[in-house]
VOVEXTI-296349 format. One line per field, with one value per residue (C-alpha): residue number from 1; residue in three letters; x, y, z. Coordinates in nm, 2 decimals. Example, Ala and Ser with C-alpha at 12.3 -4.5 7.8 and 13.67 -1.06 7.14 Angstrom:
BEGIN
resi <- (1, 2)
resn <- (ALA, SER)
c1 <- (1.23, 1.37)
c2 <- (-0.45, -0.11)
c3 <- (0.78, 0.71)
This chain:
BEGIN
resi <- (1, 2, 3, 4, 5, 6, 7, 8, 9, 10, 11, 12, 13, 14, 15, 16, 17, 18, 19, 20, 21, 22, 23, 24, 25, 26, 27, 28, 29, 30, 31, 32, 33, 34, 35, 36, 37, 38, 39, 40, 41, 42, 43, 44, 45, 46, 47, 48, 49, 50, 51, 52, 53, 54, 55, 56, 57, 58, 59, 60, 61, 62, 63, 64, 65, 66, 67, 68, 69, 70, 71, 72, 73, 74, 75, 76, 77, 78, 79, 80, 81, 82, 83, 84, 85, 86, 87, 88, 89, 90, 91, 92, 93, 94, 95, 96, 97, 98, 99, 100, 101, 102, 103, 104, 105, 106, 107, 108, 109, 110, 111, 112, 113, 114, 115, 116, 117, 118, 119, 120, 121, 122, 123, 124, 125, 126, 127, 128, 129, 130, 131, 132, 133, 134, 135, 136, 137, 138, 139, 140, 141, 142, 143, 144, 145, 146, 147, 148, 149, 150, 151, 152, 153, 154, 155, 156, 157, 158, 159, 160, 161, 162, 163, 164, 165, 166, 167, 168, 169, 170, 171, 172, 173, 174, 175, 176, 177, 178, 179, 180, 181, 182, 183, 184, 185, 186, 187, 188, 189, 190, 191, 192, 193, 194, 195, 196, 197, 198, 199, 200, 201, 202, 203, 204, 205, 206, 207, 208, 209, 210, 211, 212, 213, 214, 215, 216, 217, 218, 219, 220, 221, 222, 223, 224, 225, 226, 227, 228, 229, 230, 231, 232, 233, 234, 235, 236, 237, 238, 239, 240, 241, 242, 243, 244, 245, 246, 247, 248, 249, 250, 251, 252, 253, 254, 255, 256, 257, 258, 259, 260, 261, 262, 263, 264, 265, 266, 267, 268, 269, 270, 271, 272, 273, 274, 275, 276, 277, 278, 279, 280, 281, 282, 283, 284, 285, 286, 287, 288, 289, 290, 291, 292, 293, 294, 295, 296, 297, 298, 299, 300, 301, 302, 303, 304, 305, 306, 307, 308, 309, 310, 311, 312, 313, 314, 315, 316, 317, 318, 319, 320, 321, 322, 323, 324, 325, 326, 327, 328, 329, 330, 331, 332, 333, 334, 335, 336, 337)
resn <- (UNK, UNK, UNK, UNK, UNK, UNK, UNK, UNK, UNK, UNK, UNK, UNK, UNK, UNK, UNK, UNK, UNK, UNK, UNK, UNK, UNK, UNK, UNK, UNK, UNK, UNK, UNK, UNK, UNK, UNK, UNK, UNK, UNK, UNK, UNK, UNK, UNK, UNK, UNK, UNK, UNK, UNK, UNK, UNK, UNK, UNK, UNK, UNK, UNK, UNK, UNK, UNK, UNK, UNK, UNK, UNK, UNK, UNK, UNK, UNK, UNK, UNK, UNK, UNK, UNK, UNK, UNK, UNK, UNK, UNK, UNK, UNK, UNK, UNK, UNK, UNK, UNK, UNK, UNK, UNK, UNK, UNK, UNK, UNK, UNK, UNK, UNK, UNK, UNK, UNK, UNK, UNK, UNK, UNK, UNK, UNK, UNK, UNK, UNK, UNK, UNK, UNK, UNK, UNK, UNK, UNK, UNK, UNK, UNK, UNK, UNK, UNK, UNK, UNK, UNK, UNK, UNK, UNK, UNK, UNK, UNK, UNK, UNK, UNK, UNK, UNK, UNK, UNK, UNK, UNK, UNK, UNK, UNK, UNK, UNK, UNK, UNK, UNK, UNK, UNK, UNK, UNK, UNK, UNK, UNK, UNK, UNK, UNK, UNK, UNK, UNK, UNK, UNK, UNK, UNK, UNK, UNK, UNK, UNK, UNK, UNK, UNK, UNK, UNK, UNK, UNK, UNK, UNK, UNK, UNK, UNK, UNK, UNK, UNK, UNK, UNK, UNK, UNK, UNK, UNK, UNK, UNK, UNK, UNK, UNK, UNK, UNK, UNK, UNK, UNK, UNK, UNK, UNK, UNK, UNK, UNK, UNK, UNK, UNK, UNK, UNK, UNK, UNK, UNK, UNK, UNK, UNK, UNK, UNK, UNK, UNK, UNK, UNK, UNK, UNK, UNK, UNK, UNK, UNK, UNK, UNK, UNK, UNK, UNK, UNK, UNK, UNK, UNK, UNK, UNK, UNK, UNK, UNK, UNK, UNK, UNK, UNK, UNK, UNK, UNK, UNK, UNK, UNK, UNK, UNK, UNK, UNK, UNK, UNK, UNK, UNK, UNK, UNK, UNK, UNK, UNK, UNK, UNK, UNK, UNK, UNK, UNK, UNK, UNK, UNK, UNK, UNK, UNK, UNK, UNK, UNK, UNK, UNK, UNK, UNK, UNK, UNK, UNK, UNK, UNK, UNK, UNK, UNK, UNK, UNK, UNK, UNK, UNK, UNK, UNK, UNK, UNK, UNK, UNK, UNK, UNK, UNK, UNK, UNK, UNK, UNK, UNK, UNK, UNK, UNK, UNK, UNK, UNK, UNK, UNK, UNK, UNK, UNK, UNK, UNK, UNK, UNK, UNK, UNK, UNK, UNK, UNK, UNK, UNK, UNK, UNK, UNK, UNK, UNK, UNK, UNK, UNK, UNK, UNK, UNK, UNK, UNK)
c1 <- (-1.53, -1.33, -1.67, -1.77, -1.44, -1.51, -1.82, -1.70, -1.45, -1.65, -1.94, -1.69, -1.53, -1.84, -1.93, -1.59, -1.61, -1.97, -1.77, -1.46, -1.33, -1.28, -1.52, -1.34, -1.37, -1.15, -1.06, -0.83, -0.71, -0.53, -0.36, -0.02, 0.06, 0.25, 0.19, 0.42, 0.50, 0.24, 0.23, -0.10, -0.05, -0.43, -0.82, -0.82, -0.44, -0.24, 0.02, 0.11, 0.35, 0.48, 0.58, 0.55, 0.65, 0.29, 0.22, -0.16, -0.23, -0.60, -0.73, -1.08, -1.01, -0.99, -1.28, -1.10, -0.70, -0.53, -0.24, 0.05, 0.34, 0.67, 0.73, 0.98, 1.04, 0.78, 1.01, 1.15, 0.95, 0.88, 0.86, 0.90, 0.72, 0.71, 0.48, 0.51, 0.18, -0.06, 0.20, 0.55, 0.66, 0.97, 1.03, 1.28, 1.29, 1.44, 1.73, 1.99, 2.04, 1.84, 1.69, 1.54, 1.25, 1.09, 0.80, 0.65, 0.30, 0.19, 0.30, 0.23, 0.62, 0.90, 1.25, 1.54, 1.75, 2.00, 2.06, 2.34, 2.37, 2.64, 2.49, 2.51, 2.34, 1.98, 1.76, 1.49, 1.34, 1.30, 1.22, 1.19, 1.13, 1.05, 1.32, 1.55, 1.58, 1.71, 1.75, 1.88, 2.04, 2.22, 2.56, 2.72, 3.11, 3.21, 3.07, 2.85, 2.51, 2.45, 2.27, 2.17, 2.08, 1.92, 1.87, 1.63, 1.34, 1.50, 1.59, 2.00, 2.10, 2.50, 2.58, 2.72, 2.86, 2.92, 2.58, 2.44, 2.68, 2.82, 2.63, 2.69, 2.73, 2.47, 2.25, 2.06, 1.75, 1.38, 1.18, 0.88, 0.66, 0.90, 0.83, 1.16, 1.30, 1.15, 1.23, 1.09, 1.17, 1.53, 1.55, 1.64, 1.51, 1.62, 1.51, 1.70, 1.74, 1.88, 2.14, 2.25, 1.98, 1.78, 1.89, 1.75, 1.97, 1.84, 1.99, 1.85, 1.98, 2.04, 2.35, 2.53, 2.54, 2.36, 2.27, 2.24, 1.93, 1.93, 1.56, 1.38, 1.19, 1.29, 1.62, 1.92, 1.82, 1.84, 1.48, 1.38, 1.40, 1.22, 1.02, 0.83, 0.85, 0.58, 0.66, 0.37, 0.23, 0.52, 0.78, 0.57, 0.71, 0.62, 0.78, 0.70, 0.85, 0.93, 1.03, 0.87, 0.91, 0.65, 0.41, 0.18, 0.41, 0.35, 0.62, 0.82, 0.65, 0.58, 0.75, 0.69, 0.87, 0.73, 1.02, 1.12, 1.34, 1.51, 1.43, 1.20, 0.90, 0.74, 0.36, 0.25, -0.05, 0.12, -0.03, -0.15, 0.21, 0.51, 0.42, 0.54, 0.39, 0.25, 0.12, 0.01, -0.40, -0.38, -0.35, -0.25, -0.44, -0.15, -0.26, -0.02, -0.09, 0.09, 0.08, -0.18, -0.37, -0.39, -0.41, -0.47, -0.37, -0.53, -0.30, 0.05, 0.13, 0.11, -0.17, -0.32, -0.66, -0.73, -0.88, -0.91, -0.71, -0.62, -0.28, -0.13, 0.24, 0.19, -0.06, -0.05, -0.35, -0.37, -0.24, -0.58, -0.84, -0.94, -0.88, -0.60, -0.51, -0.37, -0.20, -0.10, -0.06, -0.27, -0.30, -0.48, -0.58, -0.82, -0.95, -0.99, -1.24)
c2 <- (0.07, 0.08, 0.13, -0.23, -0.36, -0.29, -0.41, -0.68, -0.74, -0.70, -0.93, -1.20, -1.14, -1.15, -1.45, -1.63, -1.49, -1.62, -1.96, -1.86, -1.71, -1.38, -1.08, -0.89, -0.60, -0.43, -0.05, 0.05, -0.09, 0.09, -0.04, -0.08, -0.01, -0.24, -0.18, -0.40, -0.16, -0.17, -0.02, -0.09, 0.20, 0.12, 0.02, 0.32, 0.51, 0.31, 0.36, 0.20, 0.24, 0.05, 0.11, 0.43, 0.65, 0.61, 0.63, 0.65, 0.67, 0.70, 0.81, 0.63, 0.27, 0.30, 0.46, 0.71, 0.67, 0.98, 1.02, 1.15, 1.05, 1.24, 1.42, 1.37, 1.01, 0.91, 0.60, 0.46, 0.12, 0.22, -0.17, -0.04, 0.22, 0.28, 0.53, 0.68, 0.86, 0.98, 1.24, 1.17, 0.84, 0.66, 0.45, 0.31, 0.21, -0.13, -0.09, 0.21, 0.40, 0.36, 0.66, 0.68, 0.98, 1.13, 1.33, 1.50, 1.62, 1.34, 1.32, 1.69, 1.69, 1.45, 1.52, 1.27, 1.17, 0.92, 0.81, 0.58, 0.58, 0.24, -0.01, -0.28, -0.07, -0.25, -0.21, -0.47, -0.37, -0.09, -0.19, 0.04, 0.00, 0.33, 0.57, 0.29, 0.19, -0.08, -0.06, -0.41, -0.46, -0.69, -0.75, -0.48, -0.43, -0.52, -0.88, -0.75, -0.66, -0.31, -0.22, 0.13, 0.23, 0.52, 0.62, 0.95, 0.81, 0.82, 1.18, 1.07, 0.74, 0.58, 0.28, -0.01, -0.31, -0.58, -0.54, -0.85, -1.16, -1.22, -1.32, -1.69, -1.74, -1.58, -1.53, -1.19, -1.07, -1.09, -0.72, -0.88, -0.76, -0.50, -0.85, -1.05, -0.78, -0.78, -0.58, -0.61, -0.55, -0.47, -0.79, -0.87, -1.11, -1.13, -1.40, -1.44, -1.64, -1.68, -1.91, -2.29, -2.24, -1.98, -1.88, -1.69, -1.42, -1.38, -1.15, -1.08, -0.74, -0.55, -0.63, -0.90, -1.26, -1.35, -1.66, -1.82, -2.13, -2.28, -2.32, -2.60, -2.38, -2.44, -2.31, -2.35, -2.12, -1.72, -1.72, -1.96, -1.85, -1.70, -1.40, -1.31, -1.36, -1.32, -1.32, -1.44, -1.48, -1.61, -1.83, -1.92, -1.83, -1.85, -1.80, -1.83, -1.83, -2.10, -1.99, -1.69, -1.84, -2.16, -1.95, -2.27, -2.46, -2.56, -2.82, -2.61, -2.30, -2.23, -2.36, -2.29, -2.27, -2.35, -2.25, -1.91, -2.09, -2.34, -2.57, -2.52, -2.76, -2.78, -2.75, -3.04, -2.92, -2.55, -2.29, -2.34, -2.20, -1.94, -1.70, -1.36, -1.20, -1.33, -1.19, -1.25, -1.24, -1.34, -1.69, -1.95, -1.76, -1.64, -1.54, -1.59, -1.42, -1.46, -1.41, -1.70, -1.66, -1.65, -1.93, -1.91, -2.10, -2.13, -2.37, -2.16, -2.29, -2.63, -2.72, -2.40, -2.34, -2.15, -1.75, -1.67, -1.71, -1.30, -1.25, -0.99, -0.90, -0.79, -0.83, -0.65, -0.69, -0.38, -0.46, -0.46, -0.51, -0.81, -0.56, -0.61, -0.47, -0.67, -0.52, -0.62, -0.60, -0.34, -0.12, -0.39, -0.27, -0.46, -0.51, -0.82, -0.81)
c3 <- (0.75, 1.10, 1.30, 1.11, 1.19, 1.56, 1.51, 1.43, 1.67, 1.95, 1.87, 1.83, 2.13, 2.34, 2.17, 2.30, 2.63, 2.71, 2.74, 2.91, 3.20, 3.07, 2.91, 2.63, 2.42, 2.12, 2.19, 1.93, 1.56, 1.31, 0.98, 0.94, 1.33, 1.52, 1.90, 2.15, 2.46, 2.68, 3.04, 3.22, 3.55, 3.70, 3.55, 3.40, 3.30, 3.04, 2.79, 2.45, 2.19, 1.87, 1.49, 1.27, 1.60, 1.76, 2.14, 2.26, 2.57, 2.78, 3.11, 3.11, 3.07, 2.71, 2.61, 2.41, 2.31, 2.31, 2.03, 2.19, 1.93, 1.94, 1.64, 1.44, 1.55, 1.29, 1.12, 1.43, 1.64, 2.04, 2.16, 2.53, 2.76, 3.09, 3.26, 3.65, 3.63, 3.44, 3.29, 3.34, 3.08, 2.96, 2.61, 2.42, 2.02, 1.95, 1.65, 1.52, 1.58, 1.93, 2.18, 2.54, 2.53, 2.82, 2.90, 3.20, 3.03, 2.93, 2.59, 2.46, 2.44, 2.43, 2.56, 2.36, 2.71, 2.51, 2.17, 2.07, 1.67, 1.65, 1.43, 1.66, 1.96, 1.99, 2.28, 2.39, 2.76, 2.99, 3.37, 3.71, 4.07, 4.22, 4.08, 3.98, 3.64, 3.39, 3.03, 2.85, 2.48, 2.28, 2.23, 2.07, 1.98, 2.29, 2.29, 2.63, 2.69, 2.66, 2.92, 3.09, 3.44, 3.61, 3.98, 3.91, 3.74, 3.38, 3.38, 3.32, 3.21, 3.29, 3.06, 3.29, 3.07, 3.38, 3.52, 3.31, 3.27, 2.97, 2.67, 2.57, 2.19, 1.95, 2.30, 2.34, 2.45, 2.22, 2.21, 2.15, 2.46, 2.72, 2.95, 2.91, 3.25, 3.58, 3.87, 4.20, 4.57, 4.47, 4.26, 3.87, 3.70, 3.30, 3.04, 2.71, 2.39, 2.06, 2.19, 2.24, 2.57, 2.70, 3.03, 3.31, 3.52, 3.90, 4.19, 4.50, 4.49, 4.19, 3.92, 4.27, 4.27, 4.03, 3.98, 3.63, 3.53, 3.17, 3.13, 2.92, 2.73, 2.29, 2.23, 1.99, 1.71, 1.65, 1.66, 1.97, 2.33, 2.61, 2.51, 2.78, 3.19, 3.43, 3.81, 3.97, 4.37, 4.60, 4.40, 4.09, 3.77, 3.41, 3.07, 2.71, 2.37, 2.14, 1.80, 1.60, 1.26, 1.37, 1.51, 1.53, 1.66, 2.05, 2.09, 2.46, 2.45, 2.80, 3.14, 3.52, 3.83, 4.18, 4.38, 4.26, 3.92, 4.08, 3.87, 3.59, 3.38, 3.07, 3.06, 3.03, 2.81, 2.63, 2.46, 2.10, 1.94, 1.96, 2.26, 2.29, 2.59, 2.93, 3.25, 3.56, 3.72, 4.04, 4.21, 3.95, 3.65, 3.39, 3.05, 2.76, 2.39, 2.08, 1.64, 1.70, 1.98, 2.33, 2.61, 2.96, 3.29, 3.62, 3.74, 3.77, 3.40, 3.40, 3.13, 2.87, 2.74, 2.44, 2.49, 2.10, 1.76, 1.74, 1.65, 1.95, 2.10, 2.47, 2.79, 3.11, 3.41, 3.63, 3.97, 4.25, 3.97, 3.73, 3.41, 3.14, 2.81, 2.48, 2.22, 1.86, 1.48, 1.29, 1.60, 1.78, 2.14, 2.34, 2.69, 2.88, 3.19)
């Protein structure tokens, strides 16, 4: 039955593709698995990880997925991974009580580098630059985002609560794809929701001066917000979200910036509903997926086209090479070329 499922899959996807922009095949499904961290390292070394404990991981562009799942972290949801190389990863579980796991040998073991067990600890995104690291969370007691950092490639981790600014109201961060925290060239950029607006957080240089942009994107609700942040060539921007209970619902699901978030836009044509993950091609071509379906820009976010109807969490494009991977519900893992 899952050979006909792939089956399946496949010949539909080819049929799609043959009128769009993009070839596409499924990899990987599995029942009951939720994947959402995602960390595409080249064409052919990536990373994924979700609910149940499970972590798969491949060395041939997805030909085969390896199962490298930490034992006896079977029950907890792994919404974040980040991977150096081929052998040394980082994740991080979203809900208490909430761990940080490390391996060097590419997966055979796991080492547990930080749990916090308070019920209010929740973390939502793990980012690096080099050896330099970022881990963000919610609000917990203190009424401040919880966030982590590490300077040795997530061997030790030193909580620092004045990193972020403070939260505003019922605002926190979505772990929906590991995509609402970017960091590049020594900059931060962090997208959040759940608020009276969703707000971007920008600094030049790490945790200073940051400066603070209420975005246009649907907001006001626990569930609406930004979900997912894509940096793209020079000072283009995009974002998408909307609200996770109106998964169909396309009413301020996706704005752009022009000018590095100075001011932000709504597309003026959005994707088809709620968005949870986007990523960046090249040039103006962004691809955005979501619980229903994926749309695609070529023209740095202003109007969408529909990819397919497949309901998916995350998307990352392998930097030098015209190859992504997509991730979803029921173990969903498939390639877009």
């Amino acid at each position: 039955m899952r050979h006909l499922i792939w089956i399946i899959f496949f010949l539909s996807f080819t049929a799609v593709a043959q009128k769009l922009p993009f070839n596409a095949s499924t990899q990987y499904t599995e029942k009951g698995i939720s994947f959402r961290g995602l960390c595409v390292l080249d064409a052919q070394n990536v990373w994924v990880s979700g609910s149940n404990g499970r972590v798969l991981r491949t060395t041939d562009a997805g030909k085969t997925w390896v199962n490298v799942s930490p034992q006896g972290f079977e029950k907890y949801d792994f919404r974040d991974i980040h991977a150096f190389d081929s052998q040394t990863a980082v994740m991080i579980n979203a809900g208490s009580p909430t761990f940080i796991l490390r391996t060097t040998d590419a997966g055979k073991t796991w080492q547990q580098i930080y749990q916090n067990t308070h019920e209010k600890a929740f973390l939502d995104d793990i980012a690096f630059e080099g050896d330099k690291g970022i881990v963000f969370g919610d609000p917990d007691s203190t009424g401040k985002f919880l966030t982590l950092l590490s300077e040795d490639a997530g061997k030790t981790w030193q909580t620092q609560y004045d990193f972020f600014p403070i939260p505003e109201g019922q605002e926190a961060g979505f772990a929906a794809s590991g995509s609402i925290l970017q960091y590049q060239n020594g900059a931060v950029w962090l997208a959040t929701g759940g608020g009276a607006k969703s707000r971007l957080f920008y600094a030049s240089q790490a945790g200073k001066g940051w400066e603070i942009q209420h975005t246009p994107i649907q907001a006001g609700k626990e569930a609406q917000g930004i979900f997912s942040l894509a940096i793209g060539a020079g000072k283009v921007w995009v974002a998408v979200g909307g609200d996770y209970t109106q998964s169909e619902n396309p009413a301020k699901t996706a704005i752009y910036t022009l000018n590095a978030g100075k001011t932000w836009a709504i597309s003026t044509l959005p994707p088809a509903g709620y968005r949870s993950g986007v990523a960046h091609l090249k040039g103006k071509t962004f691809v955005c997926v979501g619980t229903s379906g994926a749309d695609y820009t070529k023209d740095a976010g202003k109007t969408w086209k529909p990819l397919n109807k497949l309901n998916a969490n995350a998307i990352r494009f392998a930097k030098k090479a015209d190859v992504g991977w997509v991730v979803g519900n029921d173990g969903l893992i498939y390639q877009l070329f």
